[in-house]
C-alpha positions in Angstrom: 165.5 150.1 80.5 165.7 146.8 81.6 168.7 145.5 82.8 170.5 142.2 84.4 172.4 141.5 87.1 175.9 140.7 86.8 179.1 140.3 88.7 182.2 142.4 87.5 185.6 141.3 88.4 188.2 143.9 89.5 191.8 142.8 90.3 192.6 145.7 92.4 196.3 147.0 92.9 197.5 149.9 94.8 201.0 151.1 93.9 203.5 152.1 96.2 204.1 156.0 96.4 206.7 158.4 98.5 205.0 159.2 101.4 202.3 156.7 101.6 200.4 155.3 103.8 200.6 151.9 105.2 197.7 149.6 105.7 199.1 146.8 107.3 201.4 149.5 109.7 198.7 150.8 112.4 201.5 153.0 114.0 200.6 156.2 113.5 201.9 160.2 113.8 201.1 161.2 118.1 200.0 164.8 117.2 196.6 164.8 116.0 195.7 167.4 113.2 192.1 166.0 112.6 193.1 167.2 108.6 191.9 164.5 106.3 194.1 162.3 104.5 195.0 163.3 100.6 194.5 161.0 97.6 196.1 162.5 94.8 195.9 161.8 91.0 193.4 159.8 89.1 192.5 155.8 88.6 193.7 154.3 86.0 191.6 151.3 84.1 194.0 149.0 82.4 192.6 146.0 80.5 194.1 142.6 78.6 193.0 144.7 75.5 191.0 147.3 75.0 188.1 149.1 76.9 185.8 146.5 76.7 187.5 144.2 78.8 185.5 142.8 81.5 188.3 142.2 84.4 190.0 145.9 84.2 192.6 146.1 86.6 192.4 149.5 88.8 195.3 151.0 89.8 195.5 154.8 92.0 198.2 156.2 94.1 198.6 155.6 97.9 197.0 158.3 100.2 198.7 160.4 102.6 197.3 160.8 106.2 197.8 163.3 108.3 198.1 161.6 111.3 197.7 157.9 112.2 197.6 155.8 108.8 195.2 154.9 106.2 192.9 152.2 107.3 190.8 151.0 104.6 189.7 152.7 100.9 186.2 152.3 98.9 185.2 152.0 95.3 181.7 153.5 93.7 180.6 152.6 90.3 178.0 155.0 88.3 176.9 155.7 84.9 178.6 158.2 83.2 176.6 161.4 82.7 177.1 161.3 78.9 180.4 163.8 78.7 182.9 160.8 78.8 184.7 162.2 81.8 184.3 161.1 84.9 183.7 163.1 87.9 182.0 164.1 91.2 178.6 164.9 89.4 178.6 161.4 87.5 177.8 160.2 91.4 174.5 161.7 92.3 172.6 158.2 92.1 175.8 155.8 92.0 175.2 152.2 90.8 177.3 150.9 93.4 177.9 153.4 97.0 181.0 153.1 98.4 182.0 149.7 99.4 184.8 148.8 101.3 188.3 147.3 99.4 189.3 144.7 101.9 192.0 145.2 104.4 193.9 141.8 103.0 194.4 143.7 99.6 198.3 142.7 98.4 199.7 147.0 98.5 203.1 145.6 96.3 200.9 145.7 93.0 200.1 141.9 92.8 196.2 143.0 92.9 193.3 141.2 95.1 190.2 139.7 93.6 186.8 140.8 94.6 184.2 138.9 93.4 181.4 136.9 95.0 182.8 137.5 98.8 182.2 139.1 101.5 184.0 142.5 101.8 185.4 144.2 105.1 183.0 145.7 107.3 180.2 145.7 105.4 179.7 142.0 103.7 178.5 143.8 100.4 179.5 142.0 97.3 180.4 144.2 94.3 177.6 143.8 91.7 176.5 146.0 88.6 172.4 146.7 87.3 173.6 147.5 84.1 175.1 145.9 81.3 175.9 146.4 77.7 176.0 150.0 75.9 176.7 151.7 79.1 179.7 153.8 80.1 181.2 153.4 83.4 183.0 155.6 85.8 185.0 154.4 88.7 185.3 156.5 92.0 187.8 155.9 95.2 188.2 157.9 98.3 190.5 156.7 101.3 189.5 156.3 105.4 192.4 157.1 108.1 192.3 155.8 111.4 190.6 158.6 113.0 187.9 157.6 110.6 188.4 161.1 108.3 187.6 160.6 104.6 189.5 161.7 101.6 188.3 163.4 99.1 187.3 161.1 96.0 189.3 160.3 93.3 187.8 159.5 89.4 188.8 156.8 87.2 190.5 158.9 83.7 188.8 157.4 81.6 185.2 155.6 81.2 184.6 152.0 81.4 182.6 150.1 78.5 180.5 147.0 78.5 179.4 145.2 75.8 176.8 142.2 75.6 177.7 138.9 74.5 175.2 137.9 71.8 171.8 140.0 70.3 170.0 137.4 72.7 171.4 138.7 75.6 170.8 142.1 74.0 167.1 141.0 73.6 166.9 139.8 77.0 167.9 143.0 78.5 165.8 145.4 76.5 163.1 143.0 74.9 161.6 145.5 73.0 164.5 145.9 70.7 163.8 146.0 67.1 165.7 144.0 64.2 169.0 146.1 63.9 172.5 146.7 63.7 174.1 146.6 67.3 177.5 146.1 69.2 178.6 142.7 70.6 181.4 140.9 72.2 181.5 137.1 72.3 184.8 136.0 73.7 184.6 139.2 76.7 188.2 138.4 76.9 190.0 140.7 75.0 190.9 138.2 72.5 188.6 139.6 69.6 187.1 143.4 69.7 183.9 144.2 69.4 182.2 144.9 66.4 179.2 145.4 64.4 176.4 143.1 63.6 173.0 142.2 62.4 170.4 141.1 65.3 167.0 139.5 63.9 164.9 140.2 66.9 161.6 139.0 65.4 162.0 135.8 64.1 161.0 133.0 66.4 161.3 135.3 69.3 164.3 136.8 68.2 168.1 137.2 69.4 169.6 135.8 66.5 173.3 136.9 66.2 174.1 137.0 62.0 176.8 134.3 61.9 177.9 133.7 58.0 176.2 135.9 55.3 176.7 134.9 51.4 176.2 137.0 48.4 175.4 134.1 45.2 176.1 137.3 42.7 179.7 137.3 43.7 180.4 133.6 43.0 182.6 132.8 40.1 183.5 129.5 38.0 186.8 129.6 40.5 185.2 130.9 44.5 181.8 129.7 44.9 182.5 127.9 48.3 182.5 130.0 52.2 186.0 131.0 52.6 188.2 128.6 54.7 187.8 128.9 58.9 184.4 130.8 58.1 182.3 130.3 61.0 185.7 130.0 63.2 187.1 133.1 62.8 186.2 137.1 62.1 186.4 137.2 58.1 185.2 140.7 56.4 183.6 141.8 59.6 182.7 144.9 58.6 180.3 143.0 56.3 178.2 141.6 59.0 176.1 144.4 59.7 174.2 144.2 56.6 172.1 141.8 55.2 172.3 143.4 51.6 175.0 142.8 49.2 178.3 144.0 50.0 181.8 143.8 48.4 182.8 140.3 49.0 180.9 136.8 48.2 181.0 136.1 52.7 181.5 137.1 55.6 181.5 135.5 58.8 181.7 136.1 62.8 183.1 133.3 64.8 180.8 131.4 66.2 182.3 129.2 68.6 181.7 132.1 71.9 178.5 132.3 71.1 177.7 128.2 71.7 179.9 128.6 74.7 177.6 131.2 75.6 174.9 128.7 75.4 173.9 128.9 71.7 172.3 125.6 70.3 170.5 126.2 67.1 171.2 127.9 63.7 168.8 129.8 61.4 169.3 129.5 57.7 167.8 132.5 55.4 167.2 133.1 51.9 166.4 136.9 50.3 166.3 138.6 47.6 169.0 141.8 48.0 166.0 143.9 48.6 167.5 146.8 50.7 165.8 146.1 53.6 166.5 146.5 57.3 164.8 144.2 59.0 163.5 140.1 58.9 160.4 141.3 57.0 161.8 140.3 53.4 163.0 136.7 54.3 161.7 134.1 51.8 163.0 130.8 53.3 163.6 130.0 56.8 164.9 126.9 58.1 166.3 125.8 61.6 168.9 123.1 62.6 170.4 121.9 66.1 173.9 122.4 66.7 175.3 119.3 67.3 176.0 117.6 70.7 179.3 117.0 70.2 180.1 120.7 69.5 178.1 121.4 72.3 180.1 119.3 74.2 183.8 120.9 72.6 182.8 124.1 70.7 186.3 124.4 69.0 184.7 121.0 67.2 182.9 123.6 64.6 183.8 123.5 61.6 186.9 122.5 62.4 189.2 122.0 58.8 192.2 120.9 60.9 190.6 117.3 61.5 189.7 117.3 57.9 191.3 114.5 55.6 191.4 113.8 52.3 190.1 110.0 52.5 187.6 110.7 55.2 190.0 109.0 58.4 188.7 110.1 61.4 185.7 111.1 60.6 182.3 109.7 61.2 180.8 110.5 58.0 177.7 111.6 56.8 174.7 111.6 59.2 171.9 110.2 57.9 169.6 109.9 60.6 168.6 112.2 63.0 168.1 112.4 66.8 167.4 114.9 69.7 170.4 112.6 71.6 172.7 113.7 68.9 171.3 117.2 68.5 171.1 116.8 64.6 167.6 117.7 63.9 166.6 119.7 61.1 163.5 121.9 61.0 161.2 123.9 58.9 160.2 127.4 59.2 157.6 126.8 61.9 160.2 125.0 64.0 158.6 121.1 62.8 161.2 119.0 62.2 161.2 118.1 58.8 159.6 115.0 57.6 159.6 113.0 54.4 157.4 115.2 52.5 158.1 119.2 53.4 155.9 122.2 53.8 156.3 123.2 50.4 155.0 120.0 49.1 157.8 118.0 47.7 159.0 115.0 48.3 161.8 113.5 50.8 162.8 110.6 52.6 162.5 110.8 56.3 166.3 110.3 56.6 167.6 114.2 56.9 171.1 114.7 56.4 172.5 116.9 59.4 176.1 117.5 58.1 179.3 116.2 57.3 181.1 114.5 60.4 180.5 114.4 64.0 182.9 117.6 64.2 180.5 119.6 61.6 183.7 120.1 59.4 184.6 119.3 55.5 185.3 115.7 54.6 187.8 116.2 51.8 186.6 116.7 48.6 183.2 115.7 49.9 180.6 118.5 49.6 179.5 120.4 52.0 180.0 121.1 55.7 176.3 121.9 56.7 173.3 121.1 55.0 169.8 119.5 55.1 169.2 117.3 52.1 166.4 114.9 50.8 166.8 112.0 48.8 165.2 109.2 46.9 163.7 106.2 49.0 166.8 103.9 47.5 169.6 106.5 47.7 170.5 108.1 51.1 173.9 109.1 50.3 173.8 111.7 47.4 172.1 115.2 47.8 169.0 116.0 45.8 167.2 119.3 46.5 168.8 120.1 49.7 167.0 122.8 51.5 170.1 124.2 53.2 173.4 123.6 51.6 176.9 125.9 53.1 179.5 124.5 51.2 183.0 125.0 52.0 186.5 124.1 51.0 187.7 120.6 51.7 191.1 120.1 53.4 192.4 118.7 49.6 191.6 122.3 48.2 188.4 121.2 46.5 184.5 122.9 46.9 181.6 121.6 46.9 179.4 119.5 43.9 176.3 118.4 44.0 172.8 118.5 42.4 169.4 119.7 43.1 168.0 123.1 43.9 169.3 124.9 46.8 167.2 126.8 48.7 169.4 128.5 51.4 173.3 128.6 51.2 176.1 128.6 49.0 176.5 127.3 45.0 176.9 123.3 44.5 179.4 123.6 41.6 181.1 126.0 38.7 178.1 125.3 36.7 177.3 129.0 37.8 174.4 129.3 34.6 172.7 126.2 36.0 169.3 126.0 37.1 170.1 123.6 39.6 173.4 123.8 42.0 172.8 127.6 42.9 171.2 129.4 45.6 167.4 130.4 45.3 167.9 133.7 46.8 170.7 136.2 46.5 171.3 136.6 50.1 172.1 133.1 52.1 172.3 134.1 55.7 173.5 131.9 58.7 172.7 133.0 62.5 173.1 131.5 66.0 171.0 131.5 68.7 
């Protein structure tokens, strides 16, 4: 296994007890005993949320020396041997030895940060090899000042990473395979993990399934993404499968993932084929995700700065640029030109999506897409390649005409030809 360095914060409190020792209180008991101090009880991991939280805060009661005080205390950090308990055995081979908690550490509970600096004594700087998938155990022992050692203490219960994105999944084990696997964008608490398709194949793989769309569950009434999809977890249990499921979409939200560095989407079309894996995909297109949301992620899709009459809004853009980061591209990663790779026509002007925000404009159509049009007419859609429509701030979805090839349905003409998805399955996913 191949795994990537990374730093861990731990805000690091030690509670007051009867009894206690004092670090910042030398004085110490004139009959020497040479018995080693005791640390009692367990460490407790306490988190903004749940176990996955990144920045746990580790708490353990104050040890009792025998004679002098208690000088100084170290932390170890190992994997946990598989029986989600951790203990003395889990510590053979730890992935951090025992490194000194500074002498400076606040004892009245208001924590010290250890990150990135150089720790008492020995200068270390508290990393972890391992990332992602892993369970953690946490180990403390105590130091007098006749330099005898406690014996250790064990954090209750284990510690849990999980990786950002499937690219950062790929990255650390690059010879995963198309699958189902554990992520958590925002690391913060703020959203749990949860379950998702990675394509690990596809252009080099690490692309995190974003918004998925089942054309079979549209009706004459709900044919449009659901409002705030793309911003927000909406059926997330959904989003491990790219087969038909109970509702017509589903989406993640996106907006950790570009401030973890995402800047392109894929856009998939297949038929609702049972498979597993990126072998069954029929179209494949790419687009940029543009600067501006780059530059303010919360801009994405954002339907609070969506009007009616179009105010405050750029519009429709019509021409592309790598400044603006509003390309669009075919499934060999060209950027498309006037006539495409399956042979038809379109003018070299690709639209790249409504608004410099990448929201809905109103009852205009949709909020991402990729359309050609006539030489004389720029502004109206005609065979877009990619079209995701969603609900416009005034309650209205998306019309349009032409044949879509990846996304959502143009209109309630539902028995149409034209103004429906090629494929069953639209997928969207962010890399």
């Amino acid at each position: 296994m191949i795994y990537k360095i990374i730093k861990l914060l731990f805000f690091i409190s030690i509670c007051s007890c009867a009894g206690g020792g004092d670090l910042n209180n030398p004085g110490g008991i004139s009959a020497v005993t040479n018995s080693p101090p005791t640390l009692s009880g367990s460490i407790s991991i306490s988190t903004n949320n749940e176990s996955y939280d990144r920045s746990p805060t580790l708490t353990w009661n104050n040890a009792v020396a025998s004679q002098g005080s208690i000088d100084y205390y170290e932390i170890a950090i190992a994997v946990d041997g598989g029986n989600a308990i951790c203990n003395e055995s889990d510590f053979t081979s730890p992935l951090l030895n025992w490194t000194k908690v500074p002498n400076s550490a606040d004892n009245s509970g208001a924590g010290y940060q250890v990150v990135n600096s150089n720790l008492d004594g020995n200068s270390n700087t508290i990393s972890l090899a391992q990332e992602g998938e892993t369970k953690y155990c946490v180990s403390v022992r105590a130091t007098d000042t006749e330099e005898l050692q406690s014996e250790a203490i064990y954090s209750s219960a284990v510690y849990e990473f999980s990786f950002k994105d499937c690219l950062q999944i790929l990255t650390a084990k690059p010879l995963s395979s198309d699958g189902i696997f554990t992520i958590d964008p925002d690391q913060d608490g703020g959203e749990s993990p949860y379950s998702v398709f990675c394509d690990m194949t596809t252009d080099g793989g690490g692309w995190t399934l974003s918004i998925r769309y089942d054309s079979s569950k549209a009706t004459a009434g709900a044919y449009a993404l659901a409002p705030d999809s793309g911003r927000t977890l909406i059926n997330i249990s959904e989003m491990s499968s790219i087969n038909q499921q109970t509702n017509l979409s589903a989406s993640i939200n996106i907006i950790p993932l570009i401030e973890n560095g995402a800047t392109h989407f894929m856009h998939v079309g297949k038929a609702n084929d049972a498979a597993t894996d990126s072998t069954t995909y029929v179209r494949t297109y790419f687009s940029e995700i543009y600067q501006v949301v780059l530059d303010n992620p919360s801009n994405l899709f954002d339907t609070s700065l969506d009007t009616s009459n179009g105010a405050g809004v750029a519009g429709a853009v019509v021409a592309w640029s790598a400044i603006n980061k509003d390309r669009w591209f075919e499934s060999d990663f060209s950027v498309m030109t006037q006539t495409d790779t399956d042979g038809n026509f379109y003018n070299d002007r690709i639209n790249g999506g409504e608004g410099e925000a990448m929201f809905t404009n109103g009852s205009r159509e949709g909020a991402l897409y990729s359309s050609g049009t006539a030489a004389t007419n720029v502004t109206g859609h005609s065979n877009p390649k990619v079209q995701w429509g969603f609900y416009g701030n005034d309650n209205t979805q998306q019309s349009y005409g032409g044949t879509t090839y990846v996304g959502t349905y143009c209109n309630s003409g539902l028995s149409a030809t034209q103004c429906r998805p090629e494929n069953e399955i639209n997928l969207l996913f962010t890399r």
